[in-house]
N, C-alpha and C positions, 0 to 999 in steps of 0.2 A: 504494500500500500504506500501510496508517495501524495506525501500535502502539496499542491497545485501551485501552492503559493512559496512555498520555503523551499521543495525541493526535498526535502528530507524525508526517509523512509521512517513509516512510526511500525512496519514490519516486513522485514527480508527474507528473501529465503529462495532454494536454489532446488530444482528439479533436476537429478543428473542420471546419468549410465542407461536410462532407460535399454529395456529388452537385455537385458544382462544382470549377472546374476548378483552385483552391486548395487545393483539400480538401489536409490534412495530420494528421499528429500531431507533439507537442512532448513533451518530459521533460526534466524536473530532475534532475540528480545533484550532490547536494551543492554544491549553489551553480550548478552548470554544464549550462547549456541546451544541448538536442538538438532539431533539427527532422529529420522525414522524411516527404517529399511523395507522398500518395497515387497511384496513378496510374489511368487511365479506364478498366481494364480490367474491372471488375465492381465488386462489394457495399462500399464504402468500410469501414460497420462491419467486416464481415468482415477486410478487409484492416488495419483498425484493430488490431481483437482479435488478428490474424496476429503483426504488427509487436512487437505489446507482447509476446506468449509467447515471441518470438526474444529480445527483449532480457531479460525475466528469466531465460532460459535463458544469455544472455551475462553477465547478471549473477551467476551460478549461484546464485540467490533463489527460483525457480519451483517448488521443493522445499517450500518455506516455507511456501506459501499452502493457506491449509485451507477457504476460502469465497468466497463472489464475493456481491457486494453489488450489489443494482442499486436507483436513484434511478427514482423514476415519480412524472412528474405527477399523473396522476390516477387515485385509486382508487374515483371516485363514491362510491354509500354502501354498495357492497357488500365493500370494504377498507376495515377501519376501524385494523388493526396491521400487521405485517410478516409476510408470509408465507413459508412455502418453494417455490420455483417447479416447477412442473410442467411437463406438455403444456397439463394442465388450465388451470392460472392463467393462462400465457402466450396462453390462448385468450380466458378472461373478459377480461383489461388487455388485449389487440386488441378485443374487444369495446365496451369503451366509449370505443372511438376518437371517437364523435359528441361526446362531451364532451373530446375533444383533438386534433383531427384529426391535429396537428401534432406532438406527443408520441409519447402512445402506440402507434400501428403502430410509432416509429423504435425505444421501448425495446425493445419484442417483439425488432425485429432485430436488435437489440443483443443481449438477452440470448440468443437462438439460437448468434448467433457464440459467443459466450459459451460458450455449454452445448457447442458442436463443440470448443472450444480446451480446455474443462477439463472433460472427462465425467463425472470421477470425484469430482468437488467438489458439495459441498451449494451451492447458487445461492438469495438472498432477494429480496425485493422491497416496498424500502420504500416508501411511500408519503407524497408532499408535502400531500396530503391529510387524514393520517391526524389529526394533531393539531389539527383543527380538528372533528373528530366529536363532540367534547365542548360545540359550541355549545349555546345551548338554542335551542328553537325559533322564540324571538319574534328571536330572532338572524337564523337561516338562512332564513328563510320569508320568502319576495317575495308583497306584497300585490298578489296575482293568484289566480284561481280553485286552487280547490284541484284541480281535473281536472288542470291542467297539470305539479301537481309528481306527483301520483300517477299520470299517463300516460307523460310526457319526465321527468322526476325534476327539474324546472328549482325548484334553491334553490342556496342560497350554499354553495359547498364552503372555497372558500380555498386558499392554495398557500403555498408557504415555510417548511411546516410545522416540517422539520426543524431550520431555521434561528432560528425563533423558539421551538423546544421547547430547542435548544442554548445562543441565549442569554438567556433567562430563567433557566435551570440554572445559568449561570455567574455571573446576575447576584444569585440569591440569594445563593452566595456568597462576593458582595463588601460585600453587605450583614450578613454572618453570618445567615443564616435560613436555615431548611429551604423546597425548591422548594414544599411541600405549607401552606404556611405566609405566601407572599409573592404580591406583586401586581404588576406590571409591566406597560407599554406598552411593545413591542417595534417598532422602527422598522428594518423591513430597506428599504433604499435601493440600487438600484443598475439598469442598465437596465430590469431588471424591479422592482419597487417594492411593498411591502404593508407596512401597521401590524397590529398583533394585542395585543387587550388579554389578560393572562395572569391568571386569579382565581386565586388560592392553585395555581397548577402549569398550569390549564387552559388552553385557548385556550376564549375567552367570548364574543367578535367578532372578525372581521376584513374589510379594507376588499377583497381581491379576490372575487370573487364566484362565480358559475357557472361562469367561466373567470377568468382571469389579465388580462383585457381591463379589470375594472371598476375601480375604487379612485382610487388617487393617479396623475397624471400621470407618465408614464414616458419613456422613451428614444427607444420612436416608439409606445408606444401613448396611448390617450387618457386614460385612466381613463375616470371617472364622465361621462354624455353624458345629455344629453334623446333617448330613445327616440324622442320624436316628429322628430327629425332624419332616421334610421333611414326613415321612411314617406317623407319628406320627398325624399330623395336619390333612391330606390327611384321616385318619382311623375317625378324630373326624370328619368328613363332611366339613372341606372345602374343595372348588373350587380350581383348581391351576390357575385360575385368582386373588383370593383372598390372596394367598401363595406368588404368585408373588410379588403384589401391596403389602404385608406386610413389604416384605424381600429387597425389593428396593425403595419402597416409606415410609414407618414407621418404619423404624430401624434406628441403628445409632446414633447421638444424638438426632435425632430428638424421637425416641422410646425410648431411656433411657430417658431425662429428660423429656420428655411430655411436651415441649416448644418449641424447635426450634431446626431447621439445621444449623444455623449460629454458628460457635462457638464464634465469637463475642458475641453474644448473651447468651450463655453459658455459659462464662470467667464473664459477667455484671451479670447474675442472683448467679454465684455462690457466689463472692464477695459479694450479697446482703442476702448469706446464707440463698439460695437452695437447697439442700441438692441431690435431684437428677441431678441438673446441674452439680454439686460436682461429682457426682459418674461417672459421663457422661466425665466430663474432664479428671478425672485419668486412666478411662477402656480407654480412646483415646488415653494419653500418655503412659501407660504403654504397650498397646498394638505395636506401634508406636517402642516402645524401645525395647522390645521381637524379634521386625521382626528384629532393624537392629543386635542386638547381634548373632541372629542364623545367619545372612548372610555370619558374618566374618569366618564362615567353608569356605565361597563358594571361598576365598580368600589367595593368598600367603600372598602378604602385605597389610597395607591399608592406602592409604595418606590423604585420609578425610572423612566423613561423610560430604553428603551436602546436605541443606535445602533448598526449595523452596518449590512454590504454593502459593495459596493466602496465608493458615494459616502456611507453614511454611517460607515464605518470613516475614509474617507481624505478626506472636505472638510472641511475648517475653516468654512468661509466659510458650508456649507448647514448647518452644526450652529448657525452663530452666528446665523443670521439665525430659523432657527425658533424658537431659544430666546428671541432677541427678540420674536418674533411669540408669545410663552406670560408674558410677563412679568404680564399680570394675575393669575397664578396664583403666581408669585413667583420664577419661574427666571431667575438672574443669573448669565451665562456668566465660569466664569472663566477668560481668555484664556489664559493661561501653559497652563492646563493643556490647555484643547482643541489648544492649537498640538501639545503633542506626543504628543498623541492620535491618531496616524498611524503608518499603514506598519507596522501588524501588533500596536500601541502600546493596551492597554487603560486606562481608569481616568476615574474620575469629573472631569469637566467644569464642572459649576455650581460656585458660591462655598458657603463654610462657612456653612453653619449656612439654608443655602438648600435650596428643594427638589432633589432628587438627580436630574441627568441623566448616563447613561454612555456612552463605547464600550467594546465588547466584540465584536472580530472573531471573526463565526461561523465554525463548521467544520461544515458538513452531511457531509461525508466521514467523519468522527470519528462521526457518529449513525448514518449506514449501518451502518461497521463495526463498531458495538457492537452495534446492533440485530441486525445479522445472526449476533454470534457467540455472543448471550443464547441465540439459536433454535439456534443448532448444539450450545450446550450442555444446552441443554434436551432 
């Protein structure tokens, strides 16, 4: 639950592992963590959405709630805002499961349980997609026949929308401007990873693409790849199940260092001279720093680089080195300030009188629940 007005969760809690024999959910209360372990007997979601209605109703809060907010990957180009959920819509977002295989049917399910636990609630459906509908089109368009996007729709959607629509909002301001007025390179960092140049409020680029697969190097996926690999692997006899599962489950850091997806875990192995964890941290910063340098074409001016996600709210280490990696532009980190630039810690980074890089921990929960309650009062 997230207050409309403050931002602040007055209760948290995480839905994880589903269809496996972990599967759980967790919640916060005021500081103090709850776990309760799924069990195999049927629809996890369900049993998810079950668990939490018991416990607002133990919290006697259940009364409170006037909407239900649901996050989707993908809304192709046929969601471009936030809509109210139907039979219908829930039918269209199952629909373009081809462009999510892996998302979309789970929100559907989601939001089903949803709509059995709370009938009488208005239900929305934001879209990670949505704020990137404002590319232009020399942006979104892959130099390929134009049959392929007007048959399969294949151009660049983008993801993380809400994230970088939330903090570009916050980072205007810290610059005092209006969002309609500022420019920004947004850097969300964390196992999933994308940059988004912001023109006066817009999203104008961004580096994930048709799916969530393209861009910066991630936690196990690949980013950006020569396509002709893709034919390459397919000619040695793999399976495009195999190609798949490599390309989003085994790449990344978790395929460079042959250890882990954590970069936590990365940052500790390299220090303890790794030498692949090593090689793994630098292809993620340097990579990370390539995207926002090309971005600054997509821009007149630019009032900040801003940092969030988990790895780029909470590393020090990946903020100093990409600012290193941008110094011919004139960004000089300054130390005291990124060190406590963590753990939930917002505020500008670079030295005085230098160009402005920030953190600003996003809140994509805080954008559902606005966006969903603009539409209920509307």
């Amino acid at each position: 639950m997230i207050d409309t007005v403050t931002g602040e969760a007055t209760l948290s809690g995480l839905g994880e592992c589903f269809n496996l024999p972990e599967a759980n959910v967790s919640w916060k209360i005021n500081g103090e963590k709850h776990e309760y372990k799924l069990d195999d007997s049927g629809n996890h979601h369900q049993q998810a959405v079950d668990r939490i209605v018991a416990l607002l109703e133990e919290l006697g809060i259940k009364q409170d709630i006037v909407a239900v907010g649901h996050r989707v990957v993908h809304g192709g180009e046929k969601f471009t805002k936030t809509v109210k959920i139907d039979e219908q819509i829930m039918q269209e977002i199952e629909d373009l499961k081809d462009l999510a295989p892996l998302h979309n049917p789970a929100h559907v399910i989601g939001m089903r349980a949803a709509v059995k636990a709370f009938p009488t609630l208005a239900q929305y459906a934001v879209f990670d997609t949505a704020f990137h509908q404002s590319m232009p089109e020399k942006a979104y368009t892959y130099a390929i026949s134009k049959e392929l996007y007007k048959e399969y729709g294949i151009r660049r959607y983008g993801f993380h929308g809400t994230s970088h629509y939330y903090v570009s909002r916050e980072a205007a301001k810290m610059v005092n401007k209006e969002a309609e007025e500022s420019s920004f390179i947004t850097v969300h960092l964390g196992n999933g990873a994308s940059v988004c140049a912001v023109k006066n409020g817009k999203s104008v680029d961004t580096s994930m693409g048709f799916t969530p697969l393209a861009g910066l190097m991630m936690g196990t996926r690949c980013g950006d790849l020569d396509p002709s690999i893709l034919e390459f692997l397919l000619k040695k006899g793999w399976t495009e199940e195999r190609l798949h599962k490599e390309l989003v489950g085994n790449s990344g850091f978790l395929g460079v260092s042959g250890l882990t997806s954590d970069c936590r875990g990365i940052i500790e192995a390299m220090e303890n001279g790794n030498e692949a964890a090593k090689l793994a941290f630098d292809m993620f910063n340097y990579r990370v720093a390539k995207y926002i340098a090309s971005y600054m074409v997509s821009l007149d001016e630019l009032d900040g680089i801003v940092f969030t996600g988990g790895i780029g709210e909470n590393s020090m280490q990946v903020r100093s080195e990409v600012l290193k990696s941008l110094k011919i532009f004139g960004y000089r980190e300054d130390e005291a300030a990124n060190a406590d630039a963590r753990f939930g810690n917002k505020g500008v980074i670079t030295q005085p009188n230098t160009p402005v890089a920030m953190v600003i921990p996003t809140n994509e929960e805080w954008v559902i629940a606005k966006e969903s309650m603009a539409l209920l009062h509307a």
